[in-house]
Each structure stands twice: as C-alpha cells, then as structure tokens.
C-alpha positions in Angstrom: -27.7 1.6 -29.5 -25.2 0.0 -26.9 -26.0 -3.5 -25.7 -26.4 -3.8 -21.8 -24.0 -6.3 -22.0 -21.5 -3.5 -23.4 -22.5 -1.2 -21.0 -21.3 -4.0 -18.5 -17.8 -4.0 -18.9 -14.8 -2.7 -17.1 -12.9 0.0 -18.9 -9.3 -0.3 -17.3 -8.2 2.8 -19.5 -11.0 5.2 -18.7 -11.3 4.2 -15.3 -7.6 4.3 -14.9 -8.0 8.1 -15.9 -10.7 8.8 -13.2 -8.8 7.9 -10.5 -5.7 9.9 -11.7 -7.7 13.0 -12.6 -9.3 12.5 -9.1 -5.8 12.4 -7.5 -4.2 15.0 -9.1 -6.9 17.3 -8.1 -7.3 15.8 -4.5 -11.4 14.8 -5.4 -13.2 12.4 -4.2 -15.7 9.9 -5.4 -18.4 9.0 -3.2 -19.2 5.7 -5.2 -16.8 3.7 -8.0 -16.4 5.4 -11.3 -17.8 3.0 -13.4 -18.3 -0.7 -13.4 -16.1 -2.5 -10.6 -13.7 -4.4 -11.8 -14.6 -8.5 -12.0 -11.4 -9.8 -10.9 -7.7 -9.1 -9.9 -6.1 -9.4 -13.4 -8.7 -6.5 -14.7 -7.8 -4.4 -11.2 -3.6 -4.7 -12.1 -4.4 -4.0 -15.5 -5.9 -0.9 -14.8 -3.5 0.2 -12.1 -0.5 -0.5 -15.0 -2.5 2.1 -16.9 -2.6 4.6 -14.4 1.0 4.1 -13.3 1.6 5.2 -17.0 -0.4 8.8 -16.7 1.0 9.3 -13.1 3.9 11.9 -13.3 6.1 10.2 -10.5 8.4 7.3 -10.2 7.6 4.0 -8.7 10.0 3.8 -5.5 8.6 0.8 -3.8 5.3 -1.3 -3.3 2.6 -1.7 -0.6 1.6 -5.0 0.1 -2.0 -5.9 1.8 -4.1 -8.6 3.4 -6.5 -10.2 1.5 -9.0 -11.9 4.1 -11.6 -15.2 3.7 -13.9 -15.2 1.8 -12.6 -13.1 -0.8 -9.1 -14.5 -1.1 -10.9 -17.5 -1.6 -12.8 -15.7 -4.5 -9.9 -13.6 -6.1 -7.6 -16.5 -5.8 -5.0 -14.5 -4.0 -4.3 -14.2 0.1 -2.9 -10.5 -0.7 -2.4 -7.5 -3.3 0.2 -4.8 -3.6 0.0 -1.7 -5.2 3.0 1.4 -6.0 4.2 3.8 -3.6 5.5 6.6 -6.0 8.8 9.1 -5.0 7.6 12.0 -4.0 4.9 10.1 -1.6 7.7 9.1 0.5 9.3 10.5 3.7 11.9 10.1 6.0 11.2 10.6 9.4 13.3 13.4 11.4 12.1 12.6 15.0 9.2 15.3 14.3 5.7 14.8 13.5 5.7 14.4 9.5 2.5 16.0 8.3 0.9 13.7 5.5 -1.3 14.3 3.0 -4.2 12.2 2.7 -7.9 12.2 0.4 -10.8 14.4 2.9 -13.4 13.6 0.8 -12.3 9.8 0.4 -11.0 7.0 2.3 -7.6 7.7 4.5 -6.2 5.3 7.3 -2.4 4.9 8.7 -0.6 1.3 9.5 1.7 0.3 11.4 4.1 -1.6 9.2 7.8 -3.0 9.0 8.9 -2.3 5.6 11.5 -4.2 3.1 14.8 -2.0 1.0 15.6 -4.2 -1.6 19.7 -4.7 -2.0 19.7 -5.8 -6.0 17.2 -6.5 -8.3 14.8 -9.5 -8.8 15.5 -11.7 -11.8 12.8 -10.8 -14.7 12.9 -14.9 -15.3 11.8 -15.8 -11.8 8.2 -16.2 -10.8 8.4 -18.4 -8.2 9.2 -16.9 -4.1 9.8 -18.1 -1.1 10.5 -16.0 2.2 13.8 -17.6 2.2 14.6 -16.9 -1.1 13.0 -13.4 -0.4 15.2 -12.6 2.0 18.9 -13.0 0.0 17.2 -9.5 -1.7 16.9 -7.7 1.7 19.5 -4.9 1.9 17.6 -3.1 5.4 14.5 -3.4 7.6 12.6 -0.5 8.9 10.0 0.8 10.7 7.3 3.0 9.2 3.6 3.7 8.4 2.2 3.1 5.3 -0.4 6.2 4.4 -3.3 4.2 2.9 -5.7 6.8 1.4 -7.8 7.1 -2.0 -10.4 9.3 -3.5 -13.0 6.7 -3.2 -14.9 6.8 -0.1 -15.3 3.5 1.8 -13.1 1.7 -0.6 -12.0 -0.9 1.6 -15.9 -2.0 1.4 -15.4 -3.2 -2.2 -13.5 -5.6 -1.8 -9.7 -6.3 -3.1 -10.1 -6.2 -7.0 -11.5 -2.4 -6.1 -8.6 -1.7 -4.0 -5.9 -2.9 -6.5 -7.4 -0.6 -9.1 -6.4 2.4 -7.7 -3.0 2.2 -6.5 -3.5 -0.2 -4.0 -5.4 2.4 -2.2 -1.6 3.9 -1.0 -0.8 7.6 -1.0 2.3 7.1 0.7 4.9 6.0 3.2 6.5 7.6 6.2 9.8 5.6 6.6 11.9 5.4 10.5 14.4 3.7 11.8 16.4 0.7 10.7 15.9 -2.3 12.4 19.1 -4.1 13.7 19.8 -7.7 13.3 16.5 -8.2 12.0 17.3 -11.6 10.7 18.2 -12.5 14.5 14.8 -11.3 16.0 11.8 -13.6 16.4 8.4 -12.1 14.4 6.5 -11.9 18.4 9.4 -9.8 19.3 9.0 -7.1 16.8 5.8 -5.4 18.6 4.1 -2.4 18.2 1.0 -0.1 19.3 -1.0 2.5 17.5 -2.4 5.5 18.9 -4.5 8.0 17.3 -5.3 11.7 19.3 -2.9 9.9 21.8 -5.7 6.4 22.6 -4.4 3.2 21.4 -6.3 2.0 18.6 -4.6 -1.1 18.1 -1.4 -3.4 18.9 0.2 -6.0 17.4 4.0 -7.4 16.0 5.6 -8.5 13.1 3.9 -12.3 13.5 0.5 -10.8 13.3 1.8 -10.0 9.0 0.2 -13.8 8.0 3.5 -15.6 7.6 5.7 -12.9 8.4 7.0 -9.5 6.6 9.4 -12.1 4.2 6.3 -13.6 2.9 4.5 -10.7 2.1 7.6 -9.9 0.2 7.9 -13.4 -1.3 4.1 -12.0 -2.5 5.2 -8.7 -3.9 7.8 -10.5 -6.0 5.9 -13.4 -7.6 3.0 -11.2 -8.0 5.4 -8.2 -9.8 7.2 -11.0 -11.8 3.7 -12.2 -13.5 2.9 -8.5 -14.2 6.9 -8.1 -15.6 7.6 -5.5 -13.5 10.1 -7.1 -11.3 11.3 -5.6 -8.0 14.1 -3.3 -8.4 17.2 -2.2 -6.3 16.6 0.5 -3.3 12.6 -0.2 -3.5 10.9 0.1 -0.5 8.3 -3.2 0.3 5.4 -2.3 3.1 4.5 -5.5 3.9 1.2 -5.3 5.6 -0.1 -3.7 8.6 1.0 -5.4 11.9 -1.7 -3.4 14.4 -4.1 -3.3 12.1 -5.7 -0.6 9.1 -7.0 2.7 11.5 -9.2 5.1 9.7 -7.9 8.5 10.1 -9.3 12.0 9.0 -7.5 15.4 8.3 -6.5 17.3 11.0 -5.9 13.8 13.2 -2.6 12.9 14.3 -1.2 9.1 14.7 1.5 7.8 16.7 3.8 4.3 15.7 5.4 3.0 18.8 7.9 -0.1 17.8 9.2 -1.4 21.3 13.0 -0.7 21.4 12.9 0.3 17.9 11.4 3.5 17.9 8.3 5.7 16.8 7.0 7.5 14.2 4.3 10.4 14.3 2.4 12.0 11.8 -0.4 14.6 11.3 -2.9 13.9 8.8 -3.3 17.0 6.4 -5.6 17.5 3.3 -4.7 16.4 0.1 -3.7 19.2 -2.9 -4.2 19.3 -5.8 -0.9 18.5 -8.0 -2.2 19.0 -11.2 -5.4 19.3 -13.6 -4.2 17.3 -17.1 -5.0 13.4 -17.5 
C-alpha cells in the first residue's frame, strides 16, 4: 500500500509528460496534473524534463515578474521559462495570427525583448545589468504569447508557472529599437489594446529595474541550471503594460511610441503531435 506521504510528492518526470502530452495535442487541464510543485528548484527541474521530450529547439527565454508575497516565499523576484523555434515570429506589418491553448490560460504582453551577441560564460553565475548589457547584440519590440493548457495558471502561483514552460507559447518579434542604450526606460512607452480598447499602458521603467535586469535574471538563473544563454537568443524581459487575458478569435494591438506596433489575432491551438 502507498504511504500518504508518497502519495504527496511531486513527480517532475510524470508531470513533465502531462504537460507535453497536453501540448502536443492542444488539451487543456482544468486543475494541476498532480501534486503542485513545493518550490522553484522542483518547478525548473521539471521544466528541464520536458524541454527534453519537446521536439523543438530552445531559441530564447521568457522572463516574468514574481510579485510580494510570493517572491518573498520562493526566494526569487522573477522566473523565466523557453521560448522554442518554431513558436517564434517575425512581424511583417500584418496581423500575425497566434496560436494559443482555448481550453487553458492565454494572455499577450507587451514586452521589449533582448538578442544576445555571444554567448554567456558557463563559469559565471553572478549578473549585473551592466555586465548584462556587453551581451546585447539588438533591442526589439514584441509580444510575448503567454499561454498554457492549465486553466487559471497564473492563480497558482510562480513554482506552477515555471513548471510548464514558463507558461510561454511563443513570441511575436517587431522592430529594432535604435540607440537603445541612449534612451531613458520612461521614454520607451507603450499601450495595449485588445478588440481596439486599451487594456493597459506602460514603458520600459514599469520592467522592475529595467529590461537589463531582467536579463541580468535570465543569466544568473540559466547559469545555476547550466544552461547558459547562448548567441542569437531572444530574452522577453517582462511585460511593460501589464499580462491581458486574451481568448481565441480576439485580436491585440502593441503600440511602442515612435517605435512601432505589433498586431496579432489569437487563433486556437493544434495539435502537433500525439507521442510523449
């Protein structure tokens, strides 16, 4: 007979293997499958394993907010989870449909996002935003497509959220951002709309420290987990209007003052594939 105290514990692996099946099939769950994990070391641990069974390359990371209390309990103000090739796109100046979870949890974010010009030492743990920022080959502007098969993730909490890819299901990448170096944080702005009303505005100051210190974030945090940042990776560093719930068949508009937009038309999920 199994002990309760068995019956307790997280299960990265198998729980790694729900969340892929449910993506490749584009399910949902309407609760966690299985016991939440206790902590953000467990979360990462089971988001390695189901970076392993997902067939797609790692192109970049999302980074996200962790708020008070819980960064206070998790001992971490933020979390980051892949963005995988084939989830990103370039934006032509049309609407870019993107595919997001119907049954689950989808929202779109307003973010200014990282290219990295060389890779991160494997030997380095430690970041600052000004060390960060020697790695920066480009800025842009873009929306980070924050979706998963669990319905009301976001209500878990951040150790929830890290186990299943960070709750990303892609990116939708725009323009460059010139002399981004040059440009204060307040000066960076930006307003989201959704079915054409503004849901929320913001700038690159309202990213807690700044898009470099997210990044700083992504690299320590990567380093511990030895997966270092690599060359060409796209970092999202947070969203800088805040995280809008979105549902298929919606369509979202980015507005960067003097930088440019980015629109998008969420569109259900398909299925991509059945074997785990």
């Amino acid at each position: 007979m199994v002990s309760a105290v068995t019956d307790l514990v997280f299960d990265a692996k198998e729980t790694a293997a729900a969340f892929v099946q449910a993506r490749r099939m584009a399910g949902s769950f309407p609760k966690y499958p299985g016991i939440v994990p206790p902590d953000l070391e467990s979360a990462y641990r089971c988001q390695d394993e189901a970076i392993t069974l997902w067939d797609d390359t790692v192109a970049g990371w999302k980074v996200g907010w962790i708020p008070e209390p819980l960064s206070q309990k998790f001992g971490a103000q933020r979390l980051v989870g892949p963005i995988f090739s084939r989830g990103i796109q370039r934006s032509n100046g049309g609407v870019a449909g993107v595919p997001v979870f119907a049954g689950g949890f989808a929202a779109i974010e307003a973010e200014f996002v990282f290219q990295l010009s060389k890779d991160a030492p494997a030997n380095v743990a430690e970041w600052t935003s000004e060390t960060a920022r020697r790695f920066v080959r480009t800025m842009y502007i873009g929306i980070e497509i924050a979706s998963s098969p669990l319905l009301n993730i976001n209500d878990y909490g951040p150790a929830v959220i890290a186990s299943d890819f960070g709750n990303n299901a892609g990116l939708l990448l725009g323009a460059e951002v010139p002399d981004w170096q040059a440009r204060s944080l307040e000066s960076m702005s930006c307003e989201t709309r959704i079915d054409g009303v503004v849901v929320g505005r913001g700038n690159a100051a309202a990213v807690s420290g700044g898009p470099l210190a997210a990044l700083a974030f992504a690299l320590r945090c990567n380093a511990r987990r030895g997966r270092p940042l690599r060359a060409g990776e796209y970092i999202s560093t947070g969203a800088a209007t805040g995280v809008h719930p979105i549902a298929a068949g919606q369509s979202a508009e980015a507005i960067f003052t003097g930088l440019g937009s980015l629109r998008c038309h969420a569109v259900p999920m398909t299925p991509v594939g059945t074997d785990c």
